[in-house]
Each structure stands twice: as C-alpha cells, then as structure tokens.
C-alpha positions in Angstrom: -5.9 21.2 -50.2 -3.3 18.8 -48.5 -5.1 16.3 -45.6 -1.7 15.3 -44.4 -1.5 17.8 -41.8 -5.1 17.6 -40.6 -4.7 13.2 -40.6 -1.3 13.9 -38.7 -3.4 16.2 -36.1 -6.4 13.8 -35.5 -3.6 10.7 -34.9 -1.3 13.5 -32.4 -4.9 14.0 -30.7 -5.9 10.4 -30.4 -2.5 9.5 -29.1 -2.0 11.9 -26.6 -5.4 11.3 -25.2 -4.8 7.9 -24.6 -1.8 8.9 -23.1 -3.2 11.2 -20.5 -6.0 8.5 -19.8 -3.3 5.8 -19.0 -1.5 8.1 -16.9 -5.0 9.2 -15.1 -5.5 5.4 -14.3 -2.1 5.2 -13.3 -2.1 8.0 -10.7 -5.7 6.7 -9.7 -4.3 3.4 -8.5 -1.5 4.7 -6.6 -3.8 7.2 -4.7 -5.8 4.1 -3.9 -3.0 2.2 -2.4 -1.7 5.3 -0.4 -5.5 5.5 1.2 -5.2 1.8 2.0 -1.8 2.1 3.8 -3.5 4.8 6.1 -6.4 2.8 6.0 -3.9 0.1 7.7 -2.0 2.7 9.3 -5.1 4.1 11.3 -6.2 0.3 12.3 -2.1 -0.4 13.5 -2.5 2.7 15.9 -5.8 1.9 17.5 -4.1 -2.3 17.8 -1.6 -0.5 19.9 -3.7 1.3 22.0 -5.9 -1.6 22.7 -3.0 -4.2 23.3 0.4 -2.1 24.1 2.1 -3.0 20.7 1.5 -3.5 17.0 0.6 -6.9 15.2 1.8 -9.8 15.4 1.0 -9.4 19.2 2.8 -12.2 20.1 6.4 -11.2 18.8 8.4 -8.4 19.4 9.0 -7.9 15.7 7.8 -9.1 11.8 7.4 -8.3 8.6 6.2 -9.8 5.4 3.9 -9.4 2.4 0.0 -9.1 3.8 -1.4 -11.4 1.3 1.2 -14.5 1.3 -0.4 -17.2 2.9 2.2 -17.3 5.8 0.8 -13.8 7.0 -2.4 -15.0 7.9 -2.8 -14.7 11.3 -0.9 -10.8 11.1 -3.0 -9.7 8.4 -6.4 -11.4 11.2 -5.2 -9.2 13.8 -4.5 -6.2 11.4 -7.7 -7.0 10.0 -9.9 -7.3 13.4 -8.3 -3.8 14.7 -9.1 -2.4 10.8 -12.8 -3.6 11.3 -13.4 -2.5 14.9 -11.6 1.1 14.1 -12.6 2.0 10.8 -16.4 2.7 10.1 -15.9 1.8 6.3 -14.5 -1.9 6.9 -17.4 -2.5 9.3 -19.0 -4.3 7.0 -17.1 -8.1 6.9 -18.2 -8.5 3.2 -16.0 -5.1 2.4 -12.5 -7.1 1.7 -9.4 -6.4 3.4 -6.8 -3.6 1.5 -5.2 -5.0 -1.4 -3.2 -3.3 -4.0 -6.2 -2.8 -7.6 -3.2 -4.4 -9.4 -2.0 -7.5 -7.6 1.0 -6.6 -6.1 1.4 -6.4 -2.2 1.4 -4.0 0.7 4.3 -5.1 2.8 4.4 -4.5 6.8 7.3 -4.3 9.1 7.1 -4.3 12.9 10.6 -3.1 13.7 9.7 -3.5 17.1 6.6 -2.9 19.6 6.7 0.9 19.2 7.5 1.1 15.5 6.1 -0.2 12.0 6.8 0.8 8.0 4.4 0.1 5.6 5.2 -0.1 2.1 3.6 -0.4 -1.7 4.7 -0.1 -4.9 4.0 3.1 -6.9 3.1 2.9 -10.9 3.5 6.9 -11.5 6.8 7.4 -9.2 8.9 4.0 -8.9 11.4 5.1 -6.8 12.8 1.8 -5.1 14.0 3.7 -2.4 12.5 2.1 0.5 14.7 -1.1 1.4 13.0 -4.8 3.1 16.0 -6.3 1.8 17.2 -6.6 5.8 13.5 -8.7 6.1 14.1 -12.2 6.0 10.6 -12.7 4.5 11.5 -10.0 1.7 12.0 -12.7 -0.7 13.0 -11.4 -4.4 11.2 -7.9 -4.0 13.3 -6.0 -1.7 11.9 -2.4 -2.5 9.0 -0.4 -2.5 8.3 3.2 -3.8 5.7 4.1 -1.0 6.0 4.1 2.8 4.4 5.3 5.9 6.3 5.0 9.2 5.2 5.5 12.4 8.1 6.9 14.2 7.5 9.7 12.0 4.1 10.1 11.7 3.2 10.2 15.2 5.3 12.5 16.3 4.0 14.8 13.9 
C-alpha cells in the first residue's frame, strides 16, 4: 500500500488549517479596529453636541495620527468625550482605541461639521482612502478603512 498520498493529505490538511487560522486572526483584527473607529466615531458626535464642533475645539480644522505624540491634547479631548459617552471606556484604566497591531487610527477634522476616520485593513488593503492633502500625513498617505460623518449622519 503506497503512504504517499495519505502523507501528502495530512501535510494539504495541516497547511490549509493554518491557513484559515491566519486568515481568522486576520479578519479578527480588522473587526476590532472597525469597532474602535465607531467607538471614536460615537465619542466625536456626543463632542459636538456638547461643544458645537468636533476635536480639536480650538481650531476650525486637523488631522493627524491619534497616537503620535503631537496629537496629545486631540486624542485628551477625543478621549474625555469617549469616557463620558461610552459606558465601556468609563473605566480610566480601560486604554484609549488603538489598532491590536501597532499601526494608527488617523482622524481628520475637515472642518467643524465634518471628520474622516481612517485605519488600515489586513484582510482588504485597498489604499483608497487619501490623507496625502494632510500636512501631518507624513509617509503613510492611505488607509483601507474610513468612517465619515457627512455620510453617516445623514443616514
């Protein structure tokens, strides 16, 4: 009896599993980032509703990366409405959205009506949504993932 086919089987088997795990964990971490963005998205509307515009307060538009340093003081005001809106992020030792694999959730006040947030996708990477007009886009200048309010709240 030949073992060939039955040792090519089990290695098919073993392969492909992994593959379909990978891909699980893959589409596991993007569904996380999409709940953070309306996470964020959720704590931007009830900012405007309490002060008149979106974060920065202060400035009729912004954008930048959440977690680069120079977006502190944004991401404390996003943060504060995020806290005060959202029963899960009562808690101040539950930690502020961040993407499970490093990279970061962009956010763009276009202007005191209007905001885009973006992440970066690991299952669809599409690139189709362009900062590259954002002076604080630096080298990454597109994101896979967005949420805009224009859209969404007229829906």
């Amino acid at each position: 009896m030949n073992r060939l086919p039955l040792g090519t089987a089990l290695v098919m088997v073993v392969v492909l599993g992994t593959f379909l795990l990978n891909r699980a964990s893959l589409q596991a971490r993007d569904t996380i980032r999409k709940h953070h963005l309306e996470d964020i998205e959720q704590a931007l509307y009830f900012a405007r509703s309490l002060q008149g515009t979106y974060p920065p307060y202060d400035a009729p538009s912004w954008c930048g990366r959440l977690q680069d340093p120079g977006s502190h003081a944004v991401r404390a005001q996003i943060e504060a409405a995020l806290r005060a809106q959202n029963e899960k992020y009562a808690n101040p030792a539950k930690p502020f959205p961040t993407d499970p694999r490093g990279s970061d959730y962009f956010y763009w006040k276009r202007s005191p009506a209007m905001f885009e947030l973006y992440a970066t996708l690991e299952t669809d990477p599409t690139g189709e949504r362009s900062v590259a007009a954002c002076p604080a886009a630096g080298g990454k200048a597109t994101y896979d993932y967005g949420l805009t309010s224009v859209w969404r709240e007229s829906s």
